[in-house]
C-alpha positions in Angstrom: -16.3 -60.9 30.9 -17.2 -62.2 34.4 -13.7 -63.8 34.9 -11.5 -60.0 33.5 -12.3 -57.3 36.3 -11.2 -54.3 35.6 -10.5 -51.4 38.2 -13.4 -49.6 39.8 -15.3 -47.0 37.7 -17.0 -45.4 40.6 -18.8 -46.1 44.4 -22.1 -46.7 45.6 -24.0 -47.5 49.0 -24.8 -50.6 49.7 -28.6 -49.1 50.1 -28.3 -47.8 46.9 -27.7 -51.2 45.3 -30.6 -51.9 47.2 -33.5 -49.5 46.5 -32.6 -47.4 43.8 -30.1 -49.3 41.3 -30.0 -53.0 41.5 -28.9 -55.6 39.5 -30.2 -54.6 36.4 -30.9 -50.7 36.7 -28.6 -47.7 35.2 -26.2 -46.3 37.6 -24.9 -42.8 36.3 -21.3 -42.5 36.7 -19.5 -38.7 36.2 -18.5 -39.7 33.2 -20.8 -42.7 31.4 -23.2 -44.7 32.8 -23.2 -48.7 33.9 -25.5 -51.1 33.9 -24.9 -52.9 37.0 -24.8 -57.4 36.0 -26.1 -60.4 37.3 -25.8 -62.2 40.3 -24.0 -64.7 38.2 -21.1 -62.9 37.8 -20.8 -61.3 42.0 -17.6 -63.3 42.8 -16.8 -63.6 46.4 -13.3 -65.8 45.8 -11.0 -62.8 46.4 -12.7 -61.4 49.7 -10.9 -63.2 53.0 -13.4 -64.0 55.7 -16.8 -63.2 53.9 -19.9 -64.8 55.0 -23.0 -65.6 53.9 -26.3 -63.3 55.2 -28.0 -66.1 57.9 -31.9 -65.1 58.1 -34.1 -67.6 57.8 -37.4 -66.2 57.3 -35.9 -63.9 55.0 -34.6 -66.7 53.0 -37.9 -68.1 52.8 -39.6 -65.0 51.8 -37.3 -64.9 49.0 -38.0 -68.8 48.0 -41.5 -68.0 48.1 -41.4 -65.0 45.8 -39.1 -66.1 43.5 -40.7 -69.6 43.5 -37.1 -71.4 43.7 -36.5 -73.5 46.4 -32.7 -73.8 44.7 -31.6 -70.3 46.6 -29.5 -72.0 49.3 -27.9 -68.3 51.0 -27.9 -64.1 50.5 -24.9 -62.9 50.1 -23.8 -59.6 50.6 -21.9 -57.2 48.2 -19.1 -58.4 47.2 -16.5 -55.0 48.7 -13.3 -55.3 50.0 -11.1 -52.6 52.0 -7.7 -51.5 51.1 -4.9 -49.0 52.6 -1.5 -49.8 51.6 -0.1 -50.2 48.0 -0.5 -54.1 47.1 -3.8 -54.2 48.8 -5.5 -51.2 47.3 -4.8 -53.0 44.0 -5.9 -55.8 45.0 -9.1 -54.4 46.1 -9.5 -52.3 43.4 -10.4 -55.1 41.0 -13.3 -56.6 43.6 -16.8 -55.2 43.7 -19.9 -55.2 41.8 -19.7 -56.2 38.3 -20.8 -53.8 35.9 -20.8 -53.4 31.8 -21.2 -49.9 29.8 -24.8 -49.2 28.9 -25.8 -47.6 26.8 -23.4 -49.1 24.4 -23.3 -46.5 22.1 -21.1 -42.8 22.9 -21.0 -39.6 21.5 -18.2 -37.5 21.1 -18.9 -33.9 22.8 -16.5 -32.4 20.3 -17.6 -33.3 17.0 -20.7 -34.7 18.1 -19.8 -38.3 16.4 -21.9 -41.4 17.2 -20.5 -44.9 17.5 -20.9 -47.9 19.1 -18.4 -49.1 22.1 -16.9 -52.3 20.0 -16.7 -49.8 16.8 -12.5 -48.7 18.2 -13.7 -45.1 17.4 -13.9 -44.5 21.2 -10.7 -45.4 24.0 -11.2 -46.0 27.5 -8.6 -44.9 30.5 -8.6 -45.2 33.9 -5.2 -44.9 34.9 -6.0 -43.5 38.8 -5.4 -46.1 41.0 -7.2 -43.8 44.0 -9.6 -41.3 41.8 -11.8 -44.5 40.3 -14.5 -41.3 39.5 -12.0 -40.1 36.7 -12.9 -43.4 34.4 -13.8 -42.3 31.1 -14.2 -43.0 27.4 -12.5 -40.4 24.8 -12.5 -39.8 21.5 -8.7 -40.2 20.2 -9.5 -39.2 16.6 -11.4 -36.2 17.0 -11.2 -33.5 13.9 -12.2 -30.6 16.0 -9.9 -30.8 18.8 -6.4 -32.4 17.8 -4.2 -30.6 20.8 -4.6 -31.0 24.5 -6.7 -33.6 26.5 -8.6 -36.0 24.3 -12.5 -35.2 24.4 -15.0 -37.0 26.7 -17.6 -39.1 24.9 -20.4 -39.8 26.5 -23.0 -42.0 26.4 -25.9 -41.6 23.9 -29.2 -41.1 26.2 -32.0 -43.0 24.6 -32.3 -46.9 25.2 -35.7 -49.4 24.1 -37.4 -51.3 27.0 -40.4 -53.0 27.3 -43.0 -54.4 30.0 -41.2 -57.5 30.0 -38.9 -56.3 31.5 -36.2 -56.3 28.3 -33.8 -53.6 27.9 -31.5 -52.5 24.5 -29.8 -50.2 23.2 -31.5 -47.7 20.9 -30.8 -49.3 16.4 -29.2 -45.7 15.6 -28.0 -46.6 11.8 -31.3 -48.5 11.2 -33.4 -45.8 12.3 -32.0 -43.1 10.4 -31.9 -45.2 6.8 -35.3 -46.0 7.7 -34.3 -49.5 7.8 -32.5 -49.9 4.5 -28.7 -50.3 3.8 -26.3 -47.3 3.6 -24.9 -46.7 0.6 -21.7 -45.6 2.3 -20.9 -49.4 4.1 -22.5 -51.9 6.4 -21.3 -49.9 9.7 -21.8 -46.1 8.4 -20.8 -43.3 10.4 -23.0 -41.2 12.3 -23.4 -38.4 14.2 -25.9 -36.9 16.9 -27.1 -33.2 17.2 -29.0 -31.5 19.9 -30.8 -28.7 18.6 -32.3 -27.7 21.7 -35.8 -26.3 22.0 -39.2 -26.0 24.3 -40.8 -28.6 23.0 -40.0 -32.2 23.5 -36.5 -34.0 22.3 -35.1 -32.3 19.4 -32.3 -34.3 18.8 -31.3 -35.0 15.4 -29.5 -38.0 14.1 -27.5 -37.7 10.7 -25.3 -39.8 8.5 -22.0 -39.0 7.4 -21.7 -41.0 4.4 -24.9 -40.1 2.5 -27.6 -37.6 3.2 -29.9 -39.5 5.3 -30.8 -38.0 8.5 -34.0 -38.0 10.7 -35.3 -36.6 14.4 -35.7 -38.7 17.3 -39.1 -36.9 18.0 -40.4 -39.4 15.3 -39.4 -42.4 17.8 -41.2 -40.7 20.4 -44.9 -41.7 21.7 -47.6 -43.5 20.4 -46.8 -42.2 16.3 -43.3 -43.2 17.1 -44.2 -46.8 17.9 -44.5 -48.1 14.6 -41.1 -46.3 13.7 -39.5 -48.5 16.3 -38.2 -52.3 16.0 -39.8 -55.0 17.6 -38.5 -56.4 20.7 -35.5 -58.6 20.7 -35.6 -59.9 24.2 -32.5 -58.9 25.3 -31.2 -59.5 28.7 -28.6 -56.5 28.9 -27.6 -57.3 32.5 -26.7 -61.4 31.7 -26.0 -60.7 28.3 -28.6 -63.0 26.9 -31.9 -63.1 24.7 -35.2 -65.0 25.0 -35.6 -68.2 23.0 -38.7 -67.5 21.8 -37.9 -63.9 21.3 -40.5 -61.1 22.8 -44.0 -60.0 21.7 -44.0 -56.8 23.4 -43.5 -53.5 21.9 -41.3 -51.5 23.1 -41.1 -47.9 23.9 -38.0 -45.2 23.9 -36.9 -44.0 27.9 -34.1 -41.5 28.2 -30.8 -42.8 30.5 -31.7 -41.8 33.9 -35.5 -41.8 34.0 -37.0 -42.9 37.3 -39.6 -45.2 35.4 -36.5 -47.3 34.1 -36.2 -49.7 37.3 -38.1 -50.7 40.3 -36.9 -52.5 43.1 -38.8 -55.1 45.2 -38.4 -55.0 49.1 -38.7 -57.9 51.1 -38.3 -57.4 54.5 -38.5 -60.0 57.8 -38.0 -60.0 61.1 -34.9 -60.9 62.8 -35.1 -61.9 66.8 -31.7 -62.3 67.8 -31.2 -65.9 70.1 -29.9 -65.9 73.2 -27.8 -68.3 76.1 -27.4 -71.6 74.0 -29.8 -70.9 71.3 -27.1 -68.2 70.1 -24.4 -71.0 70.5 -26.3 -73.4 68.7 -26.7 -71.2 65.8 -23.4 -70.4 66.0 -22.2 -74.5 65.8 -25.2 -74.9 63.1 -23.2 -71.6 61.0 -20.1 -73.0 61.2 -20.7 -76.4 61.4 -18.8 -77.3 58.3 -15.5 -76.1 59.7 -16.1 -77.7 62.8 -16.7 -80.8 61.2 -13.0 -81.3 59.7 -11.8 -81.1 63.3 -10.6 -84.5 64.8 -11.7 -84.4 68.4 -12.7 -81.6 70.7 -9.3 -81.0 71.6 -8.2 -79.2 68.6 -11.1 -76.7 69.3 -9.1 -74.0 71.0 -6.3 -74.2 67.9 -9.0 -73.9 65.5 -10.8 -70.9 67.0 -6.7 -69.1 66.9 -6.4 -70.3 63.6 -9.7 -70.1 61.8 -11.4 -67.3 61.0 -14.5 -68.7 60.9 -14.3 -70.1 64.3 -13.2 -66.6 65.5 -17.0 -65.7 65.8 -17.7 -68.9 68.9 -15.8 -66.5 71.2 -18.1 -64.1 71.4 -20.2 -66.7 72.7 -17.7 -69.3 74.8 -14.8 -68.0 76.7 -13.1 -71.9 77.0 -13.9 -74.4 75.3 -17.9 -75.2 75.6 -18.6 -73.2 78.5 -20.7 -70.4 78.2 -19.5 -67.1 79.3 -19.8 -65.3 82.5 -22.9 -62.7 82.9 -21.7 -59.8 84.1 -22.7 -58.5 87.3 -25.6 -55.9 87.9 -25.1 -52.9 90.4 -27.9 -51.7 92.6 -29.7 -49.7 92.2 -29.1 -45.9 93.4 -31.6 -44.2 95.6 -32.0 -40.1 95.9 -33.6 -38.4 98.9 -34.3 -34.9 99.5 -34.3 -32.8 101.8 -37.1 -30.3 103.1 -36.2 -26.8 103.9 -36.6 -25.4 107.0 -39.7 -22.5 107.0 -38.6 -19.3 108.4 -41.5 -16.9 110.6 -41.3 -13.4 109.6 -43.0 -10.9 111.7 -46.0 -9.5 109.7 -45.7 -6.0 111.5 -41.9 -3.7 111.2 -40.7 -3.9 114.8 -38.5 -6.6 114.8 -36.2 -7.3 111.4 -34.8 -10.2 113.0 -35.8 -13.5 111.3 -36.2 -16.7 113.8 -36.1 -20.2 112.7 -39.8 -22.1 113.8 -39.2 -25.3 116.4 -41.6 -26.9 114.4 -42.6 -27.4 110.1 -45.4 -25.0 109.5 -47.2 -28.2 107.7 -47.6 -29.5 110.8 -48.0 -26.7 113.6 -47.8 -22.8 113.8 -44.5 -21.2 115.0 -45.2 -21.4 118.7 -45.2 -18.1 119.8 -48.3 -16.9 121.5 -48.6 -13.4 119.7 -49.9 -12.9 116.2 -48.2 -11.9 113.4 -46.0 -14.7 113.1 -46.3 -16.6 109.8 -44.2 -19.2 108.0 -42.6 -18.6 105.0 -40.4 -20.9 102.8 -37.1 -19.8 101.4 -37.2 -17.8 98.1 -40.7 -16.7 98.4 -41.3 -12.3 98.6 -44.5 -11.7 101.4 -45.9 -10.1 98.5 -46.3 -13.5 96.2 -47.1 -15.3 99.9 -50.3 -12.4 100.3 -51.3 -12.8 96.4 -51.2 -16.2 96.8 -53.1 -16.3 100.1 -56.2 -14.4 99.0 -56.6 -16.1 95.4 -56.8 -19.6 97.4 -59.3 -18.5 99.6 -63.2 -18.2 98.8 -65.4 -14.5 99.1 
């Protein structure tokens, strides 16, 4: 499956992959849901120019954690951008590797319940630019034979376990109570929600003989002893533990929060400068520099190579470092004082005279009284209120 991509089914942040639905974890798509695979099958052959994630410490977090030594790099998601025709194909088929979970779908028509691999259900995803539109229909549906085919969607209740083990939910065993159908060894079923208050009231039925039976009997700690034991199963790498599993499992519904968490590791980066930048730059790309034959082929290789593209952000020739740019000076602002104004303090004269000197400093320098400073913008009346709230009784 790893090596036959189909188109995109859908979009998701990068920070999403992250925190909320990682490799392993339920990502709900309009139309189904995916189970997002391991890092076993992220192909990074069709991206042009992608590199590895260089941080150190948080390389050796990760080796630490993990206890694998083996992890050589991190890689980021494999994405790639695409505007015109051939490329938006081509990009279409590149991202992160996902598989249908659960894999069984209901028809919302005629409420039938089948597994993916069963050919009851077809798939289309004909939009080359509306990836969201994916879905899975029900071609044979008895209650609606005219008009668009019916959605089927996917059946909501999965087993998981502490272990960290996750499978789909044994529909046909669960409803024959783990006997054989009378009808055949793949009987047809069908899936009912009758609604109600209290709890899941969903009721699974057979078509082929009268057995039938509520998924409130799977539920809680009665419904344990209803349920399978664990298989082991490894739904994301499509595998199962050798030795099998001794945990039991329990029913979750597609979606709940409880289904995955993610583990954050976080370090910190100090970017180098000068020629500690430049030597992790050489130390990077060291294996392309390598294949060159002398140091004269440098400047071709860093036209030519994309991986050598990133050394001129560093050098501007070849092996000397680049200019610092110059700093200005500095700019200095200065203000200016303004000149106080004396106003007579008695109505004879409504002439206003500038003082000779700052009344900081001096009086006005006329001999008669009355004569005060004032600064510009101020009323007498706020220069009086002021005056006799500064001084004492």
């Amino acid at each position: 499956m790893s090596g036959q991509y189909r188109r995109r089914v859908g979009s998701a942040r990068p920070s999403h992959l992250m925190f909320t639905s990682g490799v392993g974890a339920l990502v709900d798509l309009p139309n189904f849901s995916v189970l997002v695979r391991g890092l076993d099958d992220w192909r990074h052959d069709g991206i042009p120019d992608w590199e590895p994630i260089v941080e150190p410490r948080l390389l050796a977090a990760v080796r630490a954690v993990l206890g694998a030594p083996g992890v050589e790099q991190l890689r980021p998601a494999p994405w790639l951008e695409g505007t015109s025709p051939p490329e938006v194909e081509k990009a279409a088929r590149i991202g992160v590797p996902t598989t249908p979970f659960p894999a069984w779908l209901r028809c919302s028509a005629c409420n039938e319940l089948a597994p993916i691999d069963s050919g009851v259900f077809g798939f289309e995803n004909d939009k080359l630019n509306r990836p969201q539109d994916a879905r899975f229909f029900h071609g044979s549906c008895p209650r609606k034979k005219s008009g668009r085919r019916p959605l089927a969607v996917a059946a909501r209740f999965v087993l998981a376990c502490t272990a960290a083990h996750l499978d789909d939910f044994p529909y046909a065993e669960f409803v024959h109570h783990d006997a054989p159908c009378d009808s055949g060894e793949h009987p047809r079923l069908r899936m009912e929600d009758r609604g109600g208050n209290v709890g899941a009231n969903v009721e699974v039925t057979c078509i082929g003989c009268p057995a039938r039976r509520n998924m409130r009997e799977a539920m809680g700690k009665r419904g344990e002893q209803n349920l399978p034991h664990c298989r082991g199963r490894d739904a994301h790498l499509g595998t199962f533990a050798p030795d099998g599993c001794a945990q039991q499992p329990k029913v979750l519904v597609v979606g709940a929060s409880n289904q995955w968490f993610a583990q954050t590791l976080s370090a910190l980066a100090v970017p180098r400068t000068s020629a500690g930048e430049l030597a992790t730059k050489v130390e990077k790309h060291w294996a392309a520099l390598s294949t060159l034959p002398s140091k004269e082929m440098l400047p071709w290789g860093r036209a030519n190579s994309p991986a050598l593209r990133e050394l001129d952000r560093t050098t501007t020739s070849c092996g000397s470092p680049s200019r610092p740019t110059a700093r200005r000076a500095p700019r200095t602002s200065t203000r200016t004082r303004p000149t106080p104004i004396c106003v007579p303090r008695s109505g004879r004269s409504s002439r206003r005279r500038r003082c000779p000197t700052p009344a900081t400093t001096s009086p006005c320098g006329e001999t008669r009284t009355g004569c005060r400073p004032r600064w510009p913008g101020v009323s007498p009346t706020s220069s009086r209120s002021n005056a006799s709230a500064k001084s004492g009784p």
